[in-house]
N, C-alpha and C positions, 0 to 999 in steps of 0.2 A: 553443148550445154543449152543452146537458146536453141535449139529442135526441141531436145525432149523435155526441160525442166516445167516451162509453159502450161504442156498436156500432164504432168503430173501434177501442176500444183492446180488445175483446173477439175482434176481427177477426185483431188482430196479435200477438198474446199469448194463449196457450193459460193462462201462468200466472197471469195474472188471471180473480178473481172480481169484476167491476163492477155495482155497483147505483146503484139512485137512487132516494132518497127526496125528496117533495117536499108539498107542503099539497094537498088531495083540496078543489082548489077546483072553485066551480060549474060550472068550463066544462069540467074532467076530469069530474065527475058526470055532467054532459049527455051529453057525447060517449061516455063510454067507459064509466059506471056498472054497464050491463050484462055488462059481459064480468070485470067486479070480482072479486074472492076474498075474503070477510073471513076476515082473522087472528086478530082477536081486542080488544080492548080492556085501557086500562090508568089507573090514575088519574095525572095530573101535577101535581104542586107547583108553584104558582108564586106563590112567598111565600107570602099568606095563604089563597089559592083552594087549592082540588082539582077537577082540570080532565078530564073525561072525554075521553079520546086512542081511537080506535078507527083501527086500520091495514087499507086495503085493498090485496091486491097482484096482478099484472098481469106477463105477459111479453110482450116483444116485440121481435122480431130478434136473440132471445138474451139479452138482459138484464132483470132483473129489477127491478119497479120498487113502490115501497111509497109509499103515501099518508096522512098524517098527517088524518084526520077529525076536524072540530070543527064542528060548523055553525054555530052563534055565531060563529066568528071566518074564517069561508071559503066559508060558503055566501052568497055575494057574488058581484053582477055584474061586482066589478073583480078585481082581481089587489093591488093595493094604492093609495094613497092616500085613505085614512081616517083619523080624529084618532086612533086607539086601534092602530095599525100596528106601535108600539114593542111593544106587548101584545101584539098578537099571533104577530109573530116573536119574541119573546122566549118565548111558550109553543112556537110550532116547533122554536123551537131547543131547548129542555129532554125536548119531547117527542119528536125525535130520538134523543137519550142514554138516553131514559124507555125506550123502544120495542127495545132492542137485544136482551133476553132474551126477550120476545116470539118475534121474529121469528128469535131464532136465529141471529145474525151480529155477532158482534165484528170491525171490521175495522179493518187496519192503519193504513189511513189515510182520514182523512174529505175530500173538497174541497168546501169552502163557499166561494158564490157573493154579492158584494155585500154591502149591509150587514146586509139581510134574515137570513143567515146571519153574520154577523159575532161572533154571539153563540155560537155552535159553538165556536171555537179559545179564548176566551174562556171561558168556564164551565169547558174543557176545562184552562186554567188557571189556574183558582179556587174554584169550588164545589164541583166535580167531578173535582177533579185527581185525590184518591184513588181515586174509584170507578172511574176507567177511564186509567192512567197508560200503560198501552201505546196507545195511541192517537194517532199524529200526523195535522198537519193542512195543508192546501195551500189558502189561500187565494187567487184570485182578483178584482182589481178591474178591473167591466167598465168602470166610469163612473167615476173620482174625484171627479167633482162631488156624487155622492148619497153625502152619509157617515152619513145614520141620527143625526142629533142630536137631543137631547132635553135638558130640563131637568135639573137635578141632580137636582130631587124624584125625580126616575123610579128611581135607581140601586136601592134596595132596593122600592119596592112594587111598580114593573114591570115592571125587566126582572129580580128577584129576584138581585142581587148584593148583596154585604156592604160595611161601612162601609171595609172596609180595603181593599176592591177599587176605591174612587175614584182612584187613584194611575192606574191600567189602561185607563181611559176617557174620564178629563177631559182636556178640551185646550179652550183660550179660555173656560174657567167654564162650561162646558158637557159632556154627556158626548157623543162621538163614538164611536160603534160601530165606525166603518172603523179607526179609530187607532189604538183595543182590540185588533181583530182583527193588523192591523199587527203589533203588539208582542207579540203572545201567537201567531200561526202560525207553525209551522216551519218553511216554504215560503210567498213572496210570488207570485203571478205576475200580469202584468198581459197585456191583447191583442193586444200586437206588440212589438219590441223598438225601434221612437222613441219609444211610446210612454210604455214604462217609464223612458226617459231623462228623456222634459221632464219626467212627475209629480218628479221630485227637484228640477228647475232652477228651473223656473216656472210650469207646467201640474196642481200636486198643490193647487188649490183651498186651499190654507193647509194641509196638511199637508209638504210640502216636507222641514223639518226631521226628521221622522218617517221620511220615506221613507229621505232620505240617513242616517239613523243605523243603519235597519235593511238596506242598500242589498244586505248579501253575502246576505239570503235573498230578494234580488228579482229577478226574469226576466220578458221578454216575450218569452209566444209566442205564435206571428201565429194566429187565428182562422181554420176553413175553411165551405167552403160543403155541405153536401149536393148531392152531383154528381148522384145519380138525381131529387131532386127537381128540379133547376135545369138540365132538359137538356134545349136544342131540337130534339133530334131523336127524343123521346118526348112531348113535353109537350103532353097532350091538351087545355091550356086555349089552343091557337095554331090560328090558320088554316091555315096549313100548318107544317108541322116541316123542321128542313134543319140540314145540318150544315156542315163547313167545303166541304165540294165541291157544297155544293147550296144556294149561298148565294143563288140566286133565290128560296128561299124566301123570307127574309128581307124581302126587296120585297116580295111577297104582302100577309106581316102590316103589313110599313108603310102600304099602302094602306086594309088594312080597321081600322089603327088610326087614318089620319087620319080614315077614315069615322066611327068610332063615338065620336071630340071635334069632327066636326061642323067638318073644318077641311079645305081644300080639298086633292084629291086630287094630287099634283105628287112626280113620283117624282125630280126634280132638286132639290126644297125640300129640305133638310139638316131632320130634327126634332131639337130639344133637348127632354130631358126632367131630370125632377127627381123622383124617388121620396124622400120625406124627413120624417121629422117636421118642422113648421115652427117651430124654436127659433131661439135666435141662434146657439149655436158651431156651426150648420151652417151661417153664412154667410150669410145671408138678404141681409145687409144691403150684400153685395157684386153680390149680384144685383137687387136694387133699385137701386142706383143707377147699371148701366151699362144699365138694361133698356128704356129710351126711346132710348138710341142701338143694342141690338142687335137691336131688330127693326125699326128701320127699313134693315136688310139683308134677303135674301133668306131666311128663317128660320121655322120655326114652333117651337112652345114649348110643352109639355108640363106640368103638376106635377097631383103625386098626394101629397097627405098631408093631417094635421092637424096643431093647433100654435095657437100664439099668437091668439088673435082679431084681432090689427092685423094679424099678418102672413096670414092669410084674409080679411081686408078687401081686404088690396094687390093680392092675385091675383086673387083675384076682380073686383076694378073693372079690371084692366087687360082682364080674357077679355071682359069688358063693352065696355071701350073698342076694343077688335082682336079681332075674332071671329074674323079669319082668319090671326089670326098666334098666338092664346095661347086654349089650352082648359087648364081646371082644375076639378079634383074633387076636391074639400076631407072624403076621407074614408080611412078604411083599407080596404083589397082587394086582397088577393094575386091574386085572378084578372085582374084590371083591370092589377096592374103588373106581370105576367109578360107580358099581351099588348104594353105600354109597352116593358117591356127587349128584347122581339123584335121592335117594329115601328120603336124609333126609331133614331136614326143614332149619336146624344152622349149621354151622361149628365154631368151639370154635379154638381161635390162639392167646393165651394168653400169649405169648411169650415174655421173659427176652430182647432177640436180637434175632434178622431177617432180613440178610440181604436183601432179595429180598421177598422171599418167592413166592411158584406159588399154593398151597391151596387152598387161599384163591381168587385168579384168575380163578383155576378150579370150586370152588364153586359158583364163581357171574355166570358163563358160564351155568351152572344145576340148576338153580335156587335157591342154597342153599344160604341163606342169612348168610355171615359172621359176625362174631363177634369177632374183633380185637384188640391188644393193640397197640396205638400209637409209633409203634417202625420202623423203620429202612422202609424197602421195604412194610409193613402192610399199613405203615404213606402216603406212596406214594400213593396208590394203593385205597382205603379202604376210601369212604366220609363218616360222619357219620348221618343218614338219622335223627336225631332229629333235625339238623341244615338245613334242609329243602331235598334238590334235593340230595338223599345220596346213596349208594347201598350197603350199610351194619353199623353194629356198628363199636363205634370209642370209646375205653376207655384209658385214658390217663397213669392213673399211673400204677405202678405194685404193686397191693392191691386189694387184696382177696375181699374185701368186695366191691368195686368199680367194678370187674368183675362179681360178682352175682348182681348187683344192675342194671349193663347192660345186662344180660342174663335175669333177670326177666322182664326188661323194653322192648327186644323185646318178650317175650314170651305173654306178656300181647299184645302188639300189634297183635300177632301171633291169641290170644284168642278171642279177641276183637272186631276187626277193619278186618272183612277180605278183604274187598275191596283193605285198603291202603296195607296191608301185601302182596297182590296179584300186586299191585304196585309196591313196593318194589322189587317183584321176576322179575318181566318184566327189571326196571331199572337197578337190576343187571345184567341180560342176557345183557342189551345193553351197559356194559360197555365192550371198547376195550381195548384187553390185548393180540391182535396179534404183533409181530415183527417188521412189517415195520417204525414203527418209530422207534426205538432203532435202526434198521438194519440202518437207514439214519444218526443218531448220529453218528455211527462205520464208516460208510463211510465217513464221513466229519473227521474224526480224521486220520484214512489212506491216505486223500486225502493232510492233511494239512502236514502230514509225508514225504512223496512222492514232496513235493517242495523244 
């Protein structure tokens, strides 16, 4: 989202200035270190420390982007989960605010992301209310499940908040960063509009009452895809490229993708595949348990991700037990699932909660026909083509035997019917799932800030 949204609201609006600042972690250093600008450096407070901040800055496709330098706290193999994370987003977030005379940009409004930022809209009304009062804030939650909790010890030595500011953060004896941010942004938005419904009802991980109290600054806007990234009729990592009038290609890549899982070549076998981190609220556990009655139909079976150790145990011993109905590759590689969402037929998103989800977006883009549970950003996204003008399945409840009863219903179509199935793939390609509308939502929310 903070790749592409930038370049579209910069796209659409001449009167925006959009930047982005972000932590100058090691996999920005690697990649892009060289082409860097430094600005400058500044000392940060955080509580008892004085913390050396050094900003690097960068343009590209028109917007400008700044990087918070710390090596201590970012020159790391990961992005985050570490025991010291409270720390360290707690020093991002101050070194944000720290960094603004630097770099020469007060802006009207800030959008922090997750809980990592959560401490932005917060400090913004607390610590820091004085120094920077013109300043409003649009927070974001992609995940409600990650709220950033920490012990109470944390409130003043780590993440440098005052004794009065416990009222702001705590919620179950605990501090919550999400629930802070919550009550302290002047704009909520969440990534689709079912989404932001069930977090109030049932879906907000124990903040629920929080959500619904602050409900009039809450919105969900749907999430988009990067259309020149995700487009088979450019996309140099395919066997062939093709669009909706040259959907032979398509069959091409299916073949050399059942070649390279080592799964037998059969242009009538329907592939199911699964691009996913391997958690529970993705469902797993609906496809474990219809998955000994659905290949023993005509079917091959796909998945690409990481996740749970049991659940790479399960995949892996079944590709073991059915070499020629299930290949699995228990790692992360965009190159690998871009040639997956162009060679295969289904994508399976059987999902518990999804906030946004983009899958099943990249799959309508490749002609894969999704196959969705009625949840959260799927609901948004995802018509279901038995109800006529649709560009994938639509199953409502989370039960086992309803998702194979929708997976057999298009496979039969898939079997059957190939004109309308060839229908099908067209009318998924032509659904739009580029940015400019959401980027127009986001600007009308900054715009109504900014008065």
């Amino acid at each position: 989202m903070v790749s592409s949204l930038p370049i579209s609201l910069q796209r659409i609006s001449k009167d925006l200035d959009v930047r982005v600042i972000a932590p100058y972690y090691q996999q920005v250093r690697n990649q892009y270190g060289a082409g860097m600008k430094f600005v400058g450096s500044v000392e940060v407070t955080l509580n008892w420390r004085s913390l050396y901040c050094g900003v690097f800055q960068t343009e590209r496709d028109g917007v400008t982007y700044y990087f918070i330098d710390n090596e201590h706290y970012f020159d790391r193999a990961k992005c985050y989960d570490y025991f010291d994370d409270g720390e360290r987003f707690a020093f991002f977030s101050k070194a944000v605010l720290s960094v603004l005379e630097l770099i020469d940009f007060v802006p009207d409004v800030i959008h922090a992301h997750d809980w990592q930022t959560a401490l932005i809209p917060i400090y913004l009304k607390t610590t820091q209310a004085d120094a920077y009062p013109g300043i409003r804030t649009v927070y974001t939650i992609h995940n409600i499940e990650y709220q950033g909790k920490f012990l109470l010890d944390a409130l003043v030595d780590v993440l440098d908040l005052r004794e009065e500011d416990y009222g702001v953060v705590e919620y179950h004896s605990a501090i919550n960063l999400v629930k802070g941010a919550i009550v302290c942004a002047d704009r909520i938005t969440t990534v689709s509009p079912s989404y932001a419904d069930e977090i109030k009802v049932a879906g907000g991980y124990g903040l629920e009452p929080i959500l619904s109290m602050h409900s009039s600054k809450l919105a969900g806007i749907i999430n988009g895809i990067d259309l020149n990234l995700y487009d088979p009729a450019t996309d140099h990592t395919l066997t062939r490229t093709f669009t909706q009038d040259t959907l032979e290609g398509k069959a091409v890549n299916k073949r050399e993708l059942q070649a390279l899982f080592g799964l037998p070549i059969s242009s009538h076998t329907p592939v199911l595949c699964m691009i996913s981190r391997l958690v529970s609220h993705k469902g797993l556990d609906l496809l474990i348990t219809i998955m000994e009655e659905l290949i023993s139909d005509d079917v091959q079976f796909l998945l690409l991700g990481t996740g749970d150790h049991n659940y790479e145990l399960f995949f892996n011993e079944m590709s073991i037990r059915y070499p020629d109905k299930i290949a699995v590759n228990i790692a992360y590689n965009p190159e690998i699932s871009n040639k997956i969402y162009a060679g295969a037929d289904m994508m399976l998103m059987p999902s518990l909660s999804e906030p946004c989800g983009l899958s099943q977006m990249i799959a309508c883009r490749y002609a894969t026909v999704p196959i969705v549970r009625a949840t959260g950003g799927l609901k948004d996204t995802i018509r279901d083509c038995r109800n006529g003008d649709g560009n994938g399945f639509l199953f409502q409840h989370y039960d086992a035997a309803e998702f194979l009863s929708t997976i057999r219903q298009a496979i039969h179509l898939y079997t059957f019917y190939e004109d309308d199935w060839r229908n099908l793939m067209r009318e998924a390609m032509r659904s739009d799932f580029g940015w400019d509308l959401s980027a127009k939502a986001y600007a009308e929310f900054y715009a109504a800030l900014r008065k």
